[in-house]
C-alpha positions in Angstrom: 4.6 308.4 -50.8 3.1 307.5 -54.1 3.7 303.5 -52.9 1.5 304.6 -49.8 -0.9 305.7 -51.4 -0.9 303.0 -54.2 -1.1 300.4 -51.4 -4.1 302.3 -49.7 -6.1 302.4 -52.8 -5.4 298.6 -53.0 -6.5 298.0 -49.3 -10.0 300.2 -50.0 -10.6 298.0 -53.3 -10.0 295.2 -51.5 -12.4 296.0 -48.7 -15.2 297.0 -51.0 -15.1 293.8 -52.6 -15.3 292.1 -50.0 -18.2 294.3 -48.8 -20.2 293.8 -52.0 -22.8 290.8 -52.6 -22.2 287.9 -54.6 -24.4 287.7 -58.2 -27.3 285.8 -57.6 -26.7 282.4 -59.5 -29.8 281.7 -61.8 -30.0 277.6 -62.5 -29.5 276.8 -66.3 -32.9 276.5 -67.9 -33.3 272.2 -68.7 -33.7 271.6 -72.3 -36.5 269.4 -73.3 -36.0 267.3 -76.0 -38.5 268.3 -78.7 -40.3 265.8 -81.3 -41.3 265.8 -84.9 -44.8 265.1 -86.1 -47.8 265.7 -88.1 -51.2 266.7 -87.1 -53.2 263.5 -88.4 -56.8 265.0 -86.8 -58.0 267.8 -85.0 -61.5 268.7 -83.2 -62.6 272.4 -83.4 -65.7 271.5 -81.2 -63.8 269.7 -78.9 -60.6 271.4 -78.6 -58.2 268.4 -78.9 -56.4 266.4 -81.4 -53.8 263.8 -82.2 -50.3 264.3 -84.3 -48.5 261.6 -85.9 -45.4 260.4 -84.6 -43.3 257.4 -85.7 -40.7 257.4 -82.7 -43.6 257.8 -80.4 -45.8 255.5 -82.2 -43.0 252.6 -81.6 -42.5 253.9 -77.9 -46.1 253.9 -76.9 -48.0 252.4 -79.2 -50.2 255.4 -79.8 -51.0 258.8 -81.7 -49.6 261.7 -79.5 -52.8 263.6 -78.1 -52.9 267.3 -77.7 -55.3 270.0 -76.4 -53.0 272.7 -75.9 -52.7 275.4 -78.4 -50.0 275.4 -81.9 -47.8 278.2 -82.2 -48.7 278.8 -85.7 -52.3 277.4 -85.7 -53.5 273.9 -85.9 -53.6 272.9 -89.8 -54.0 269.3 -90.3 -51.3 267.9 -92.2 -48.6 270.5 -90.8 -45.5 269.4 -89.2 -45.3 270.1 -85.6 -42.7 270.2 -83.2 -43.7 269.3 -79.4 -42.6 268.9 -76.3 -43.6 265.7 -74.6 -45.5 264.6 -71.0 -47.0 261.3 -70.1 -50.1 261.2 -68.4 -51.7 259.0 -65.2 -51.3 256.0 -67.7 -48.3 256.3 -69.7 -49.9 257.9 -72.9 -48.0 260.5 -74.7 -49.3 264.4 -74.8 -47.7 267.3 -76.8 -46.8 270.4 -74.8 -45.5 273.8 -76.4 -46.5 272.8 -80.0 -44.7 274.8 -82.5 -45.9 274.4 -86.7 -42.7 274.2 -88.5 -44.3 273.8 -91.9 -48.2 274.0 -93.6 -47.3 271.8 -96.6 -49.2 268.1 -96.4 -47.4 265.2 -94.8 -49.3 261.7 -95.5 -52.8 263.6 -95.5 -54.3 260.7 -96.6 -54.0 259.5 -93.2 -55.0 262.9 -91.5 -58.7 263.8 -91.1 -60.8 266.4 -89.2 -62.7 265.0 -86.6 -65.7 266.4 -85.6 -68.3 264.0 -84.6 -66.5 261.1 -82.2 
């Protein structure tokens, strides 16, 4: 009797896993690679600005522009961390800006731009 009923407890658990839905698989979320750079100028009036980047400096031959908002707030001088997108011509823009620290990198080189 009790392997009866051990075998019909097996059968129902069986059945109602088969009965029962898979999980719904979410995709892995892709990892951008992020960059390091300073904010070399910045245009309050304008709402855009341009960060300093040596690796992207060799690759493109070019400041990185931005006009999205820092995580942290723009400070010129601060070191930035950024996601990167190309635009219609191949020059580099900084997506999901993050300020990883306020201290001055090579300000001598960074200015505020406001009439251009």
């Amino acid at each position: 009797l009790l392997e009866f009923q051990a075998d019909a407890a097996k059968d129902r658990a069986d059945k109602g896993a088969e009965t029962q839905p898979e999980p719904e698989r979410i995709p892995a979320k892709r990892l951008e690679p992020r960059y390091m750079g300073v904010i070399k100028a910045y245009s309050n009036s304008q709402g855009f600005g341009f960060i300093l980047s040596h690796e992207l400096m060799d690759l493109h031959g070019c400041d990185v522009f931005f006009n999205h908002g820092v995580e942290g707030g723009v400070i010129i001088g601060g070191q930035v961390s950024f996601t990167l997108e190309l635009n219609n011509k191949g020059k580099p823009q900084a997506r999901n800006i993050k300020l990883e620290a306020q201290q001055s990198f090579g300000l001598a080189a960074a200015k505020e731009v406001e009439k251009e």
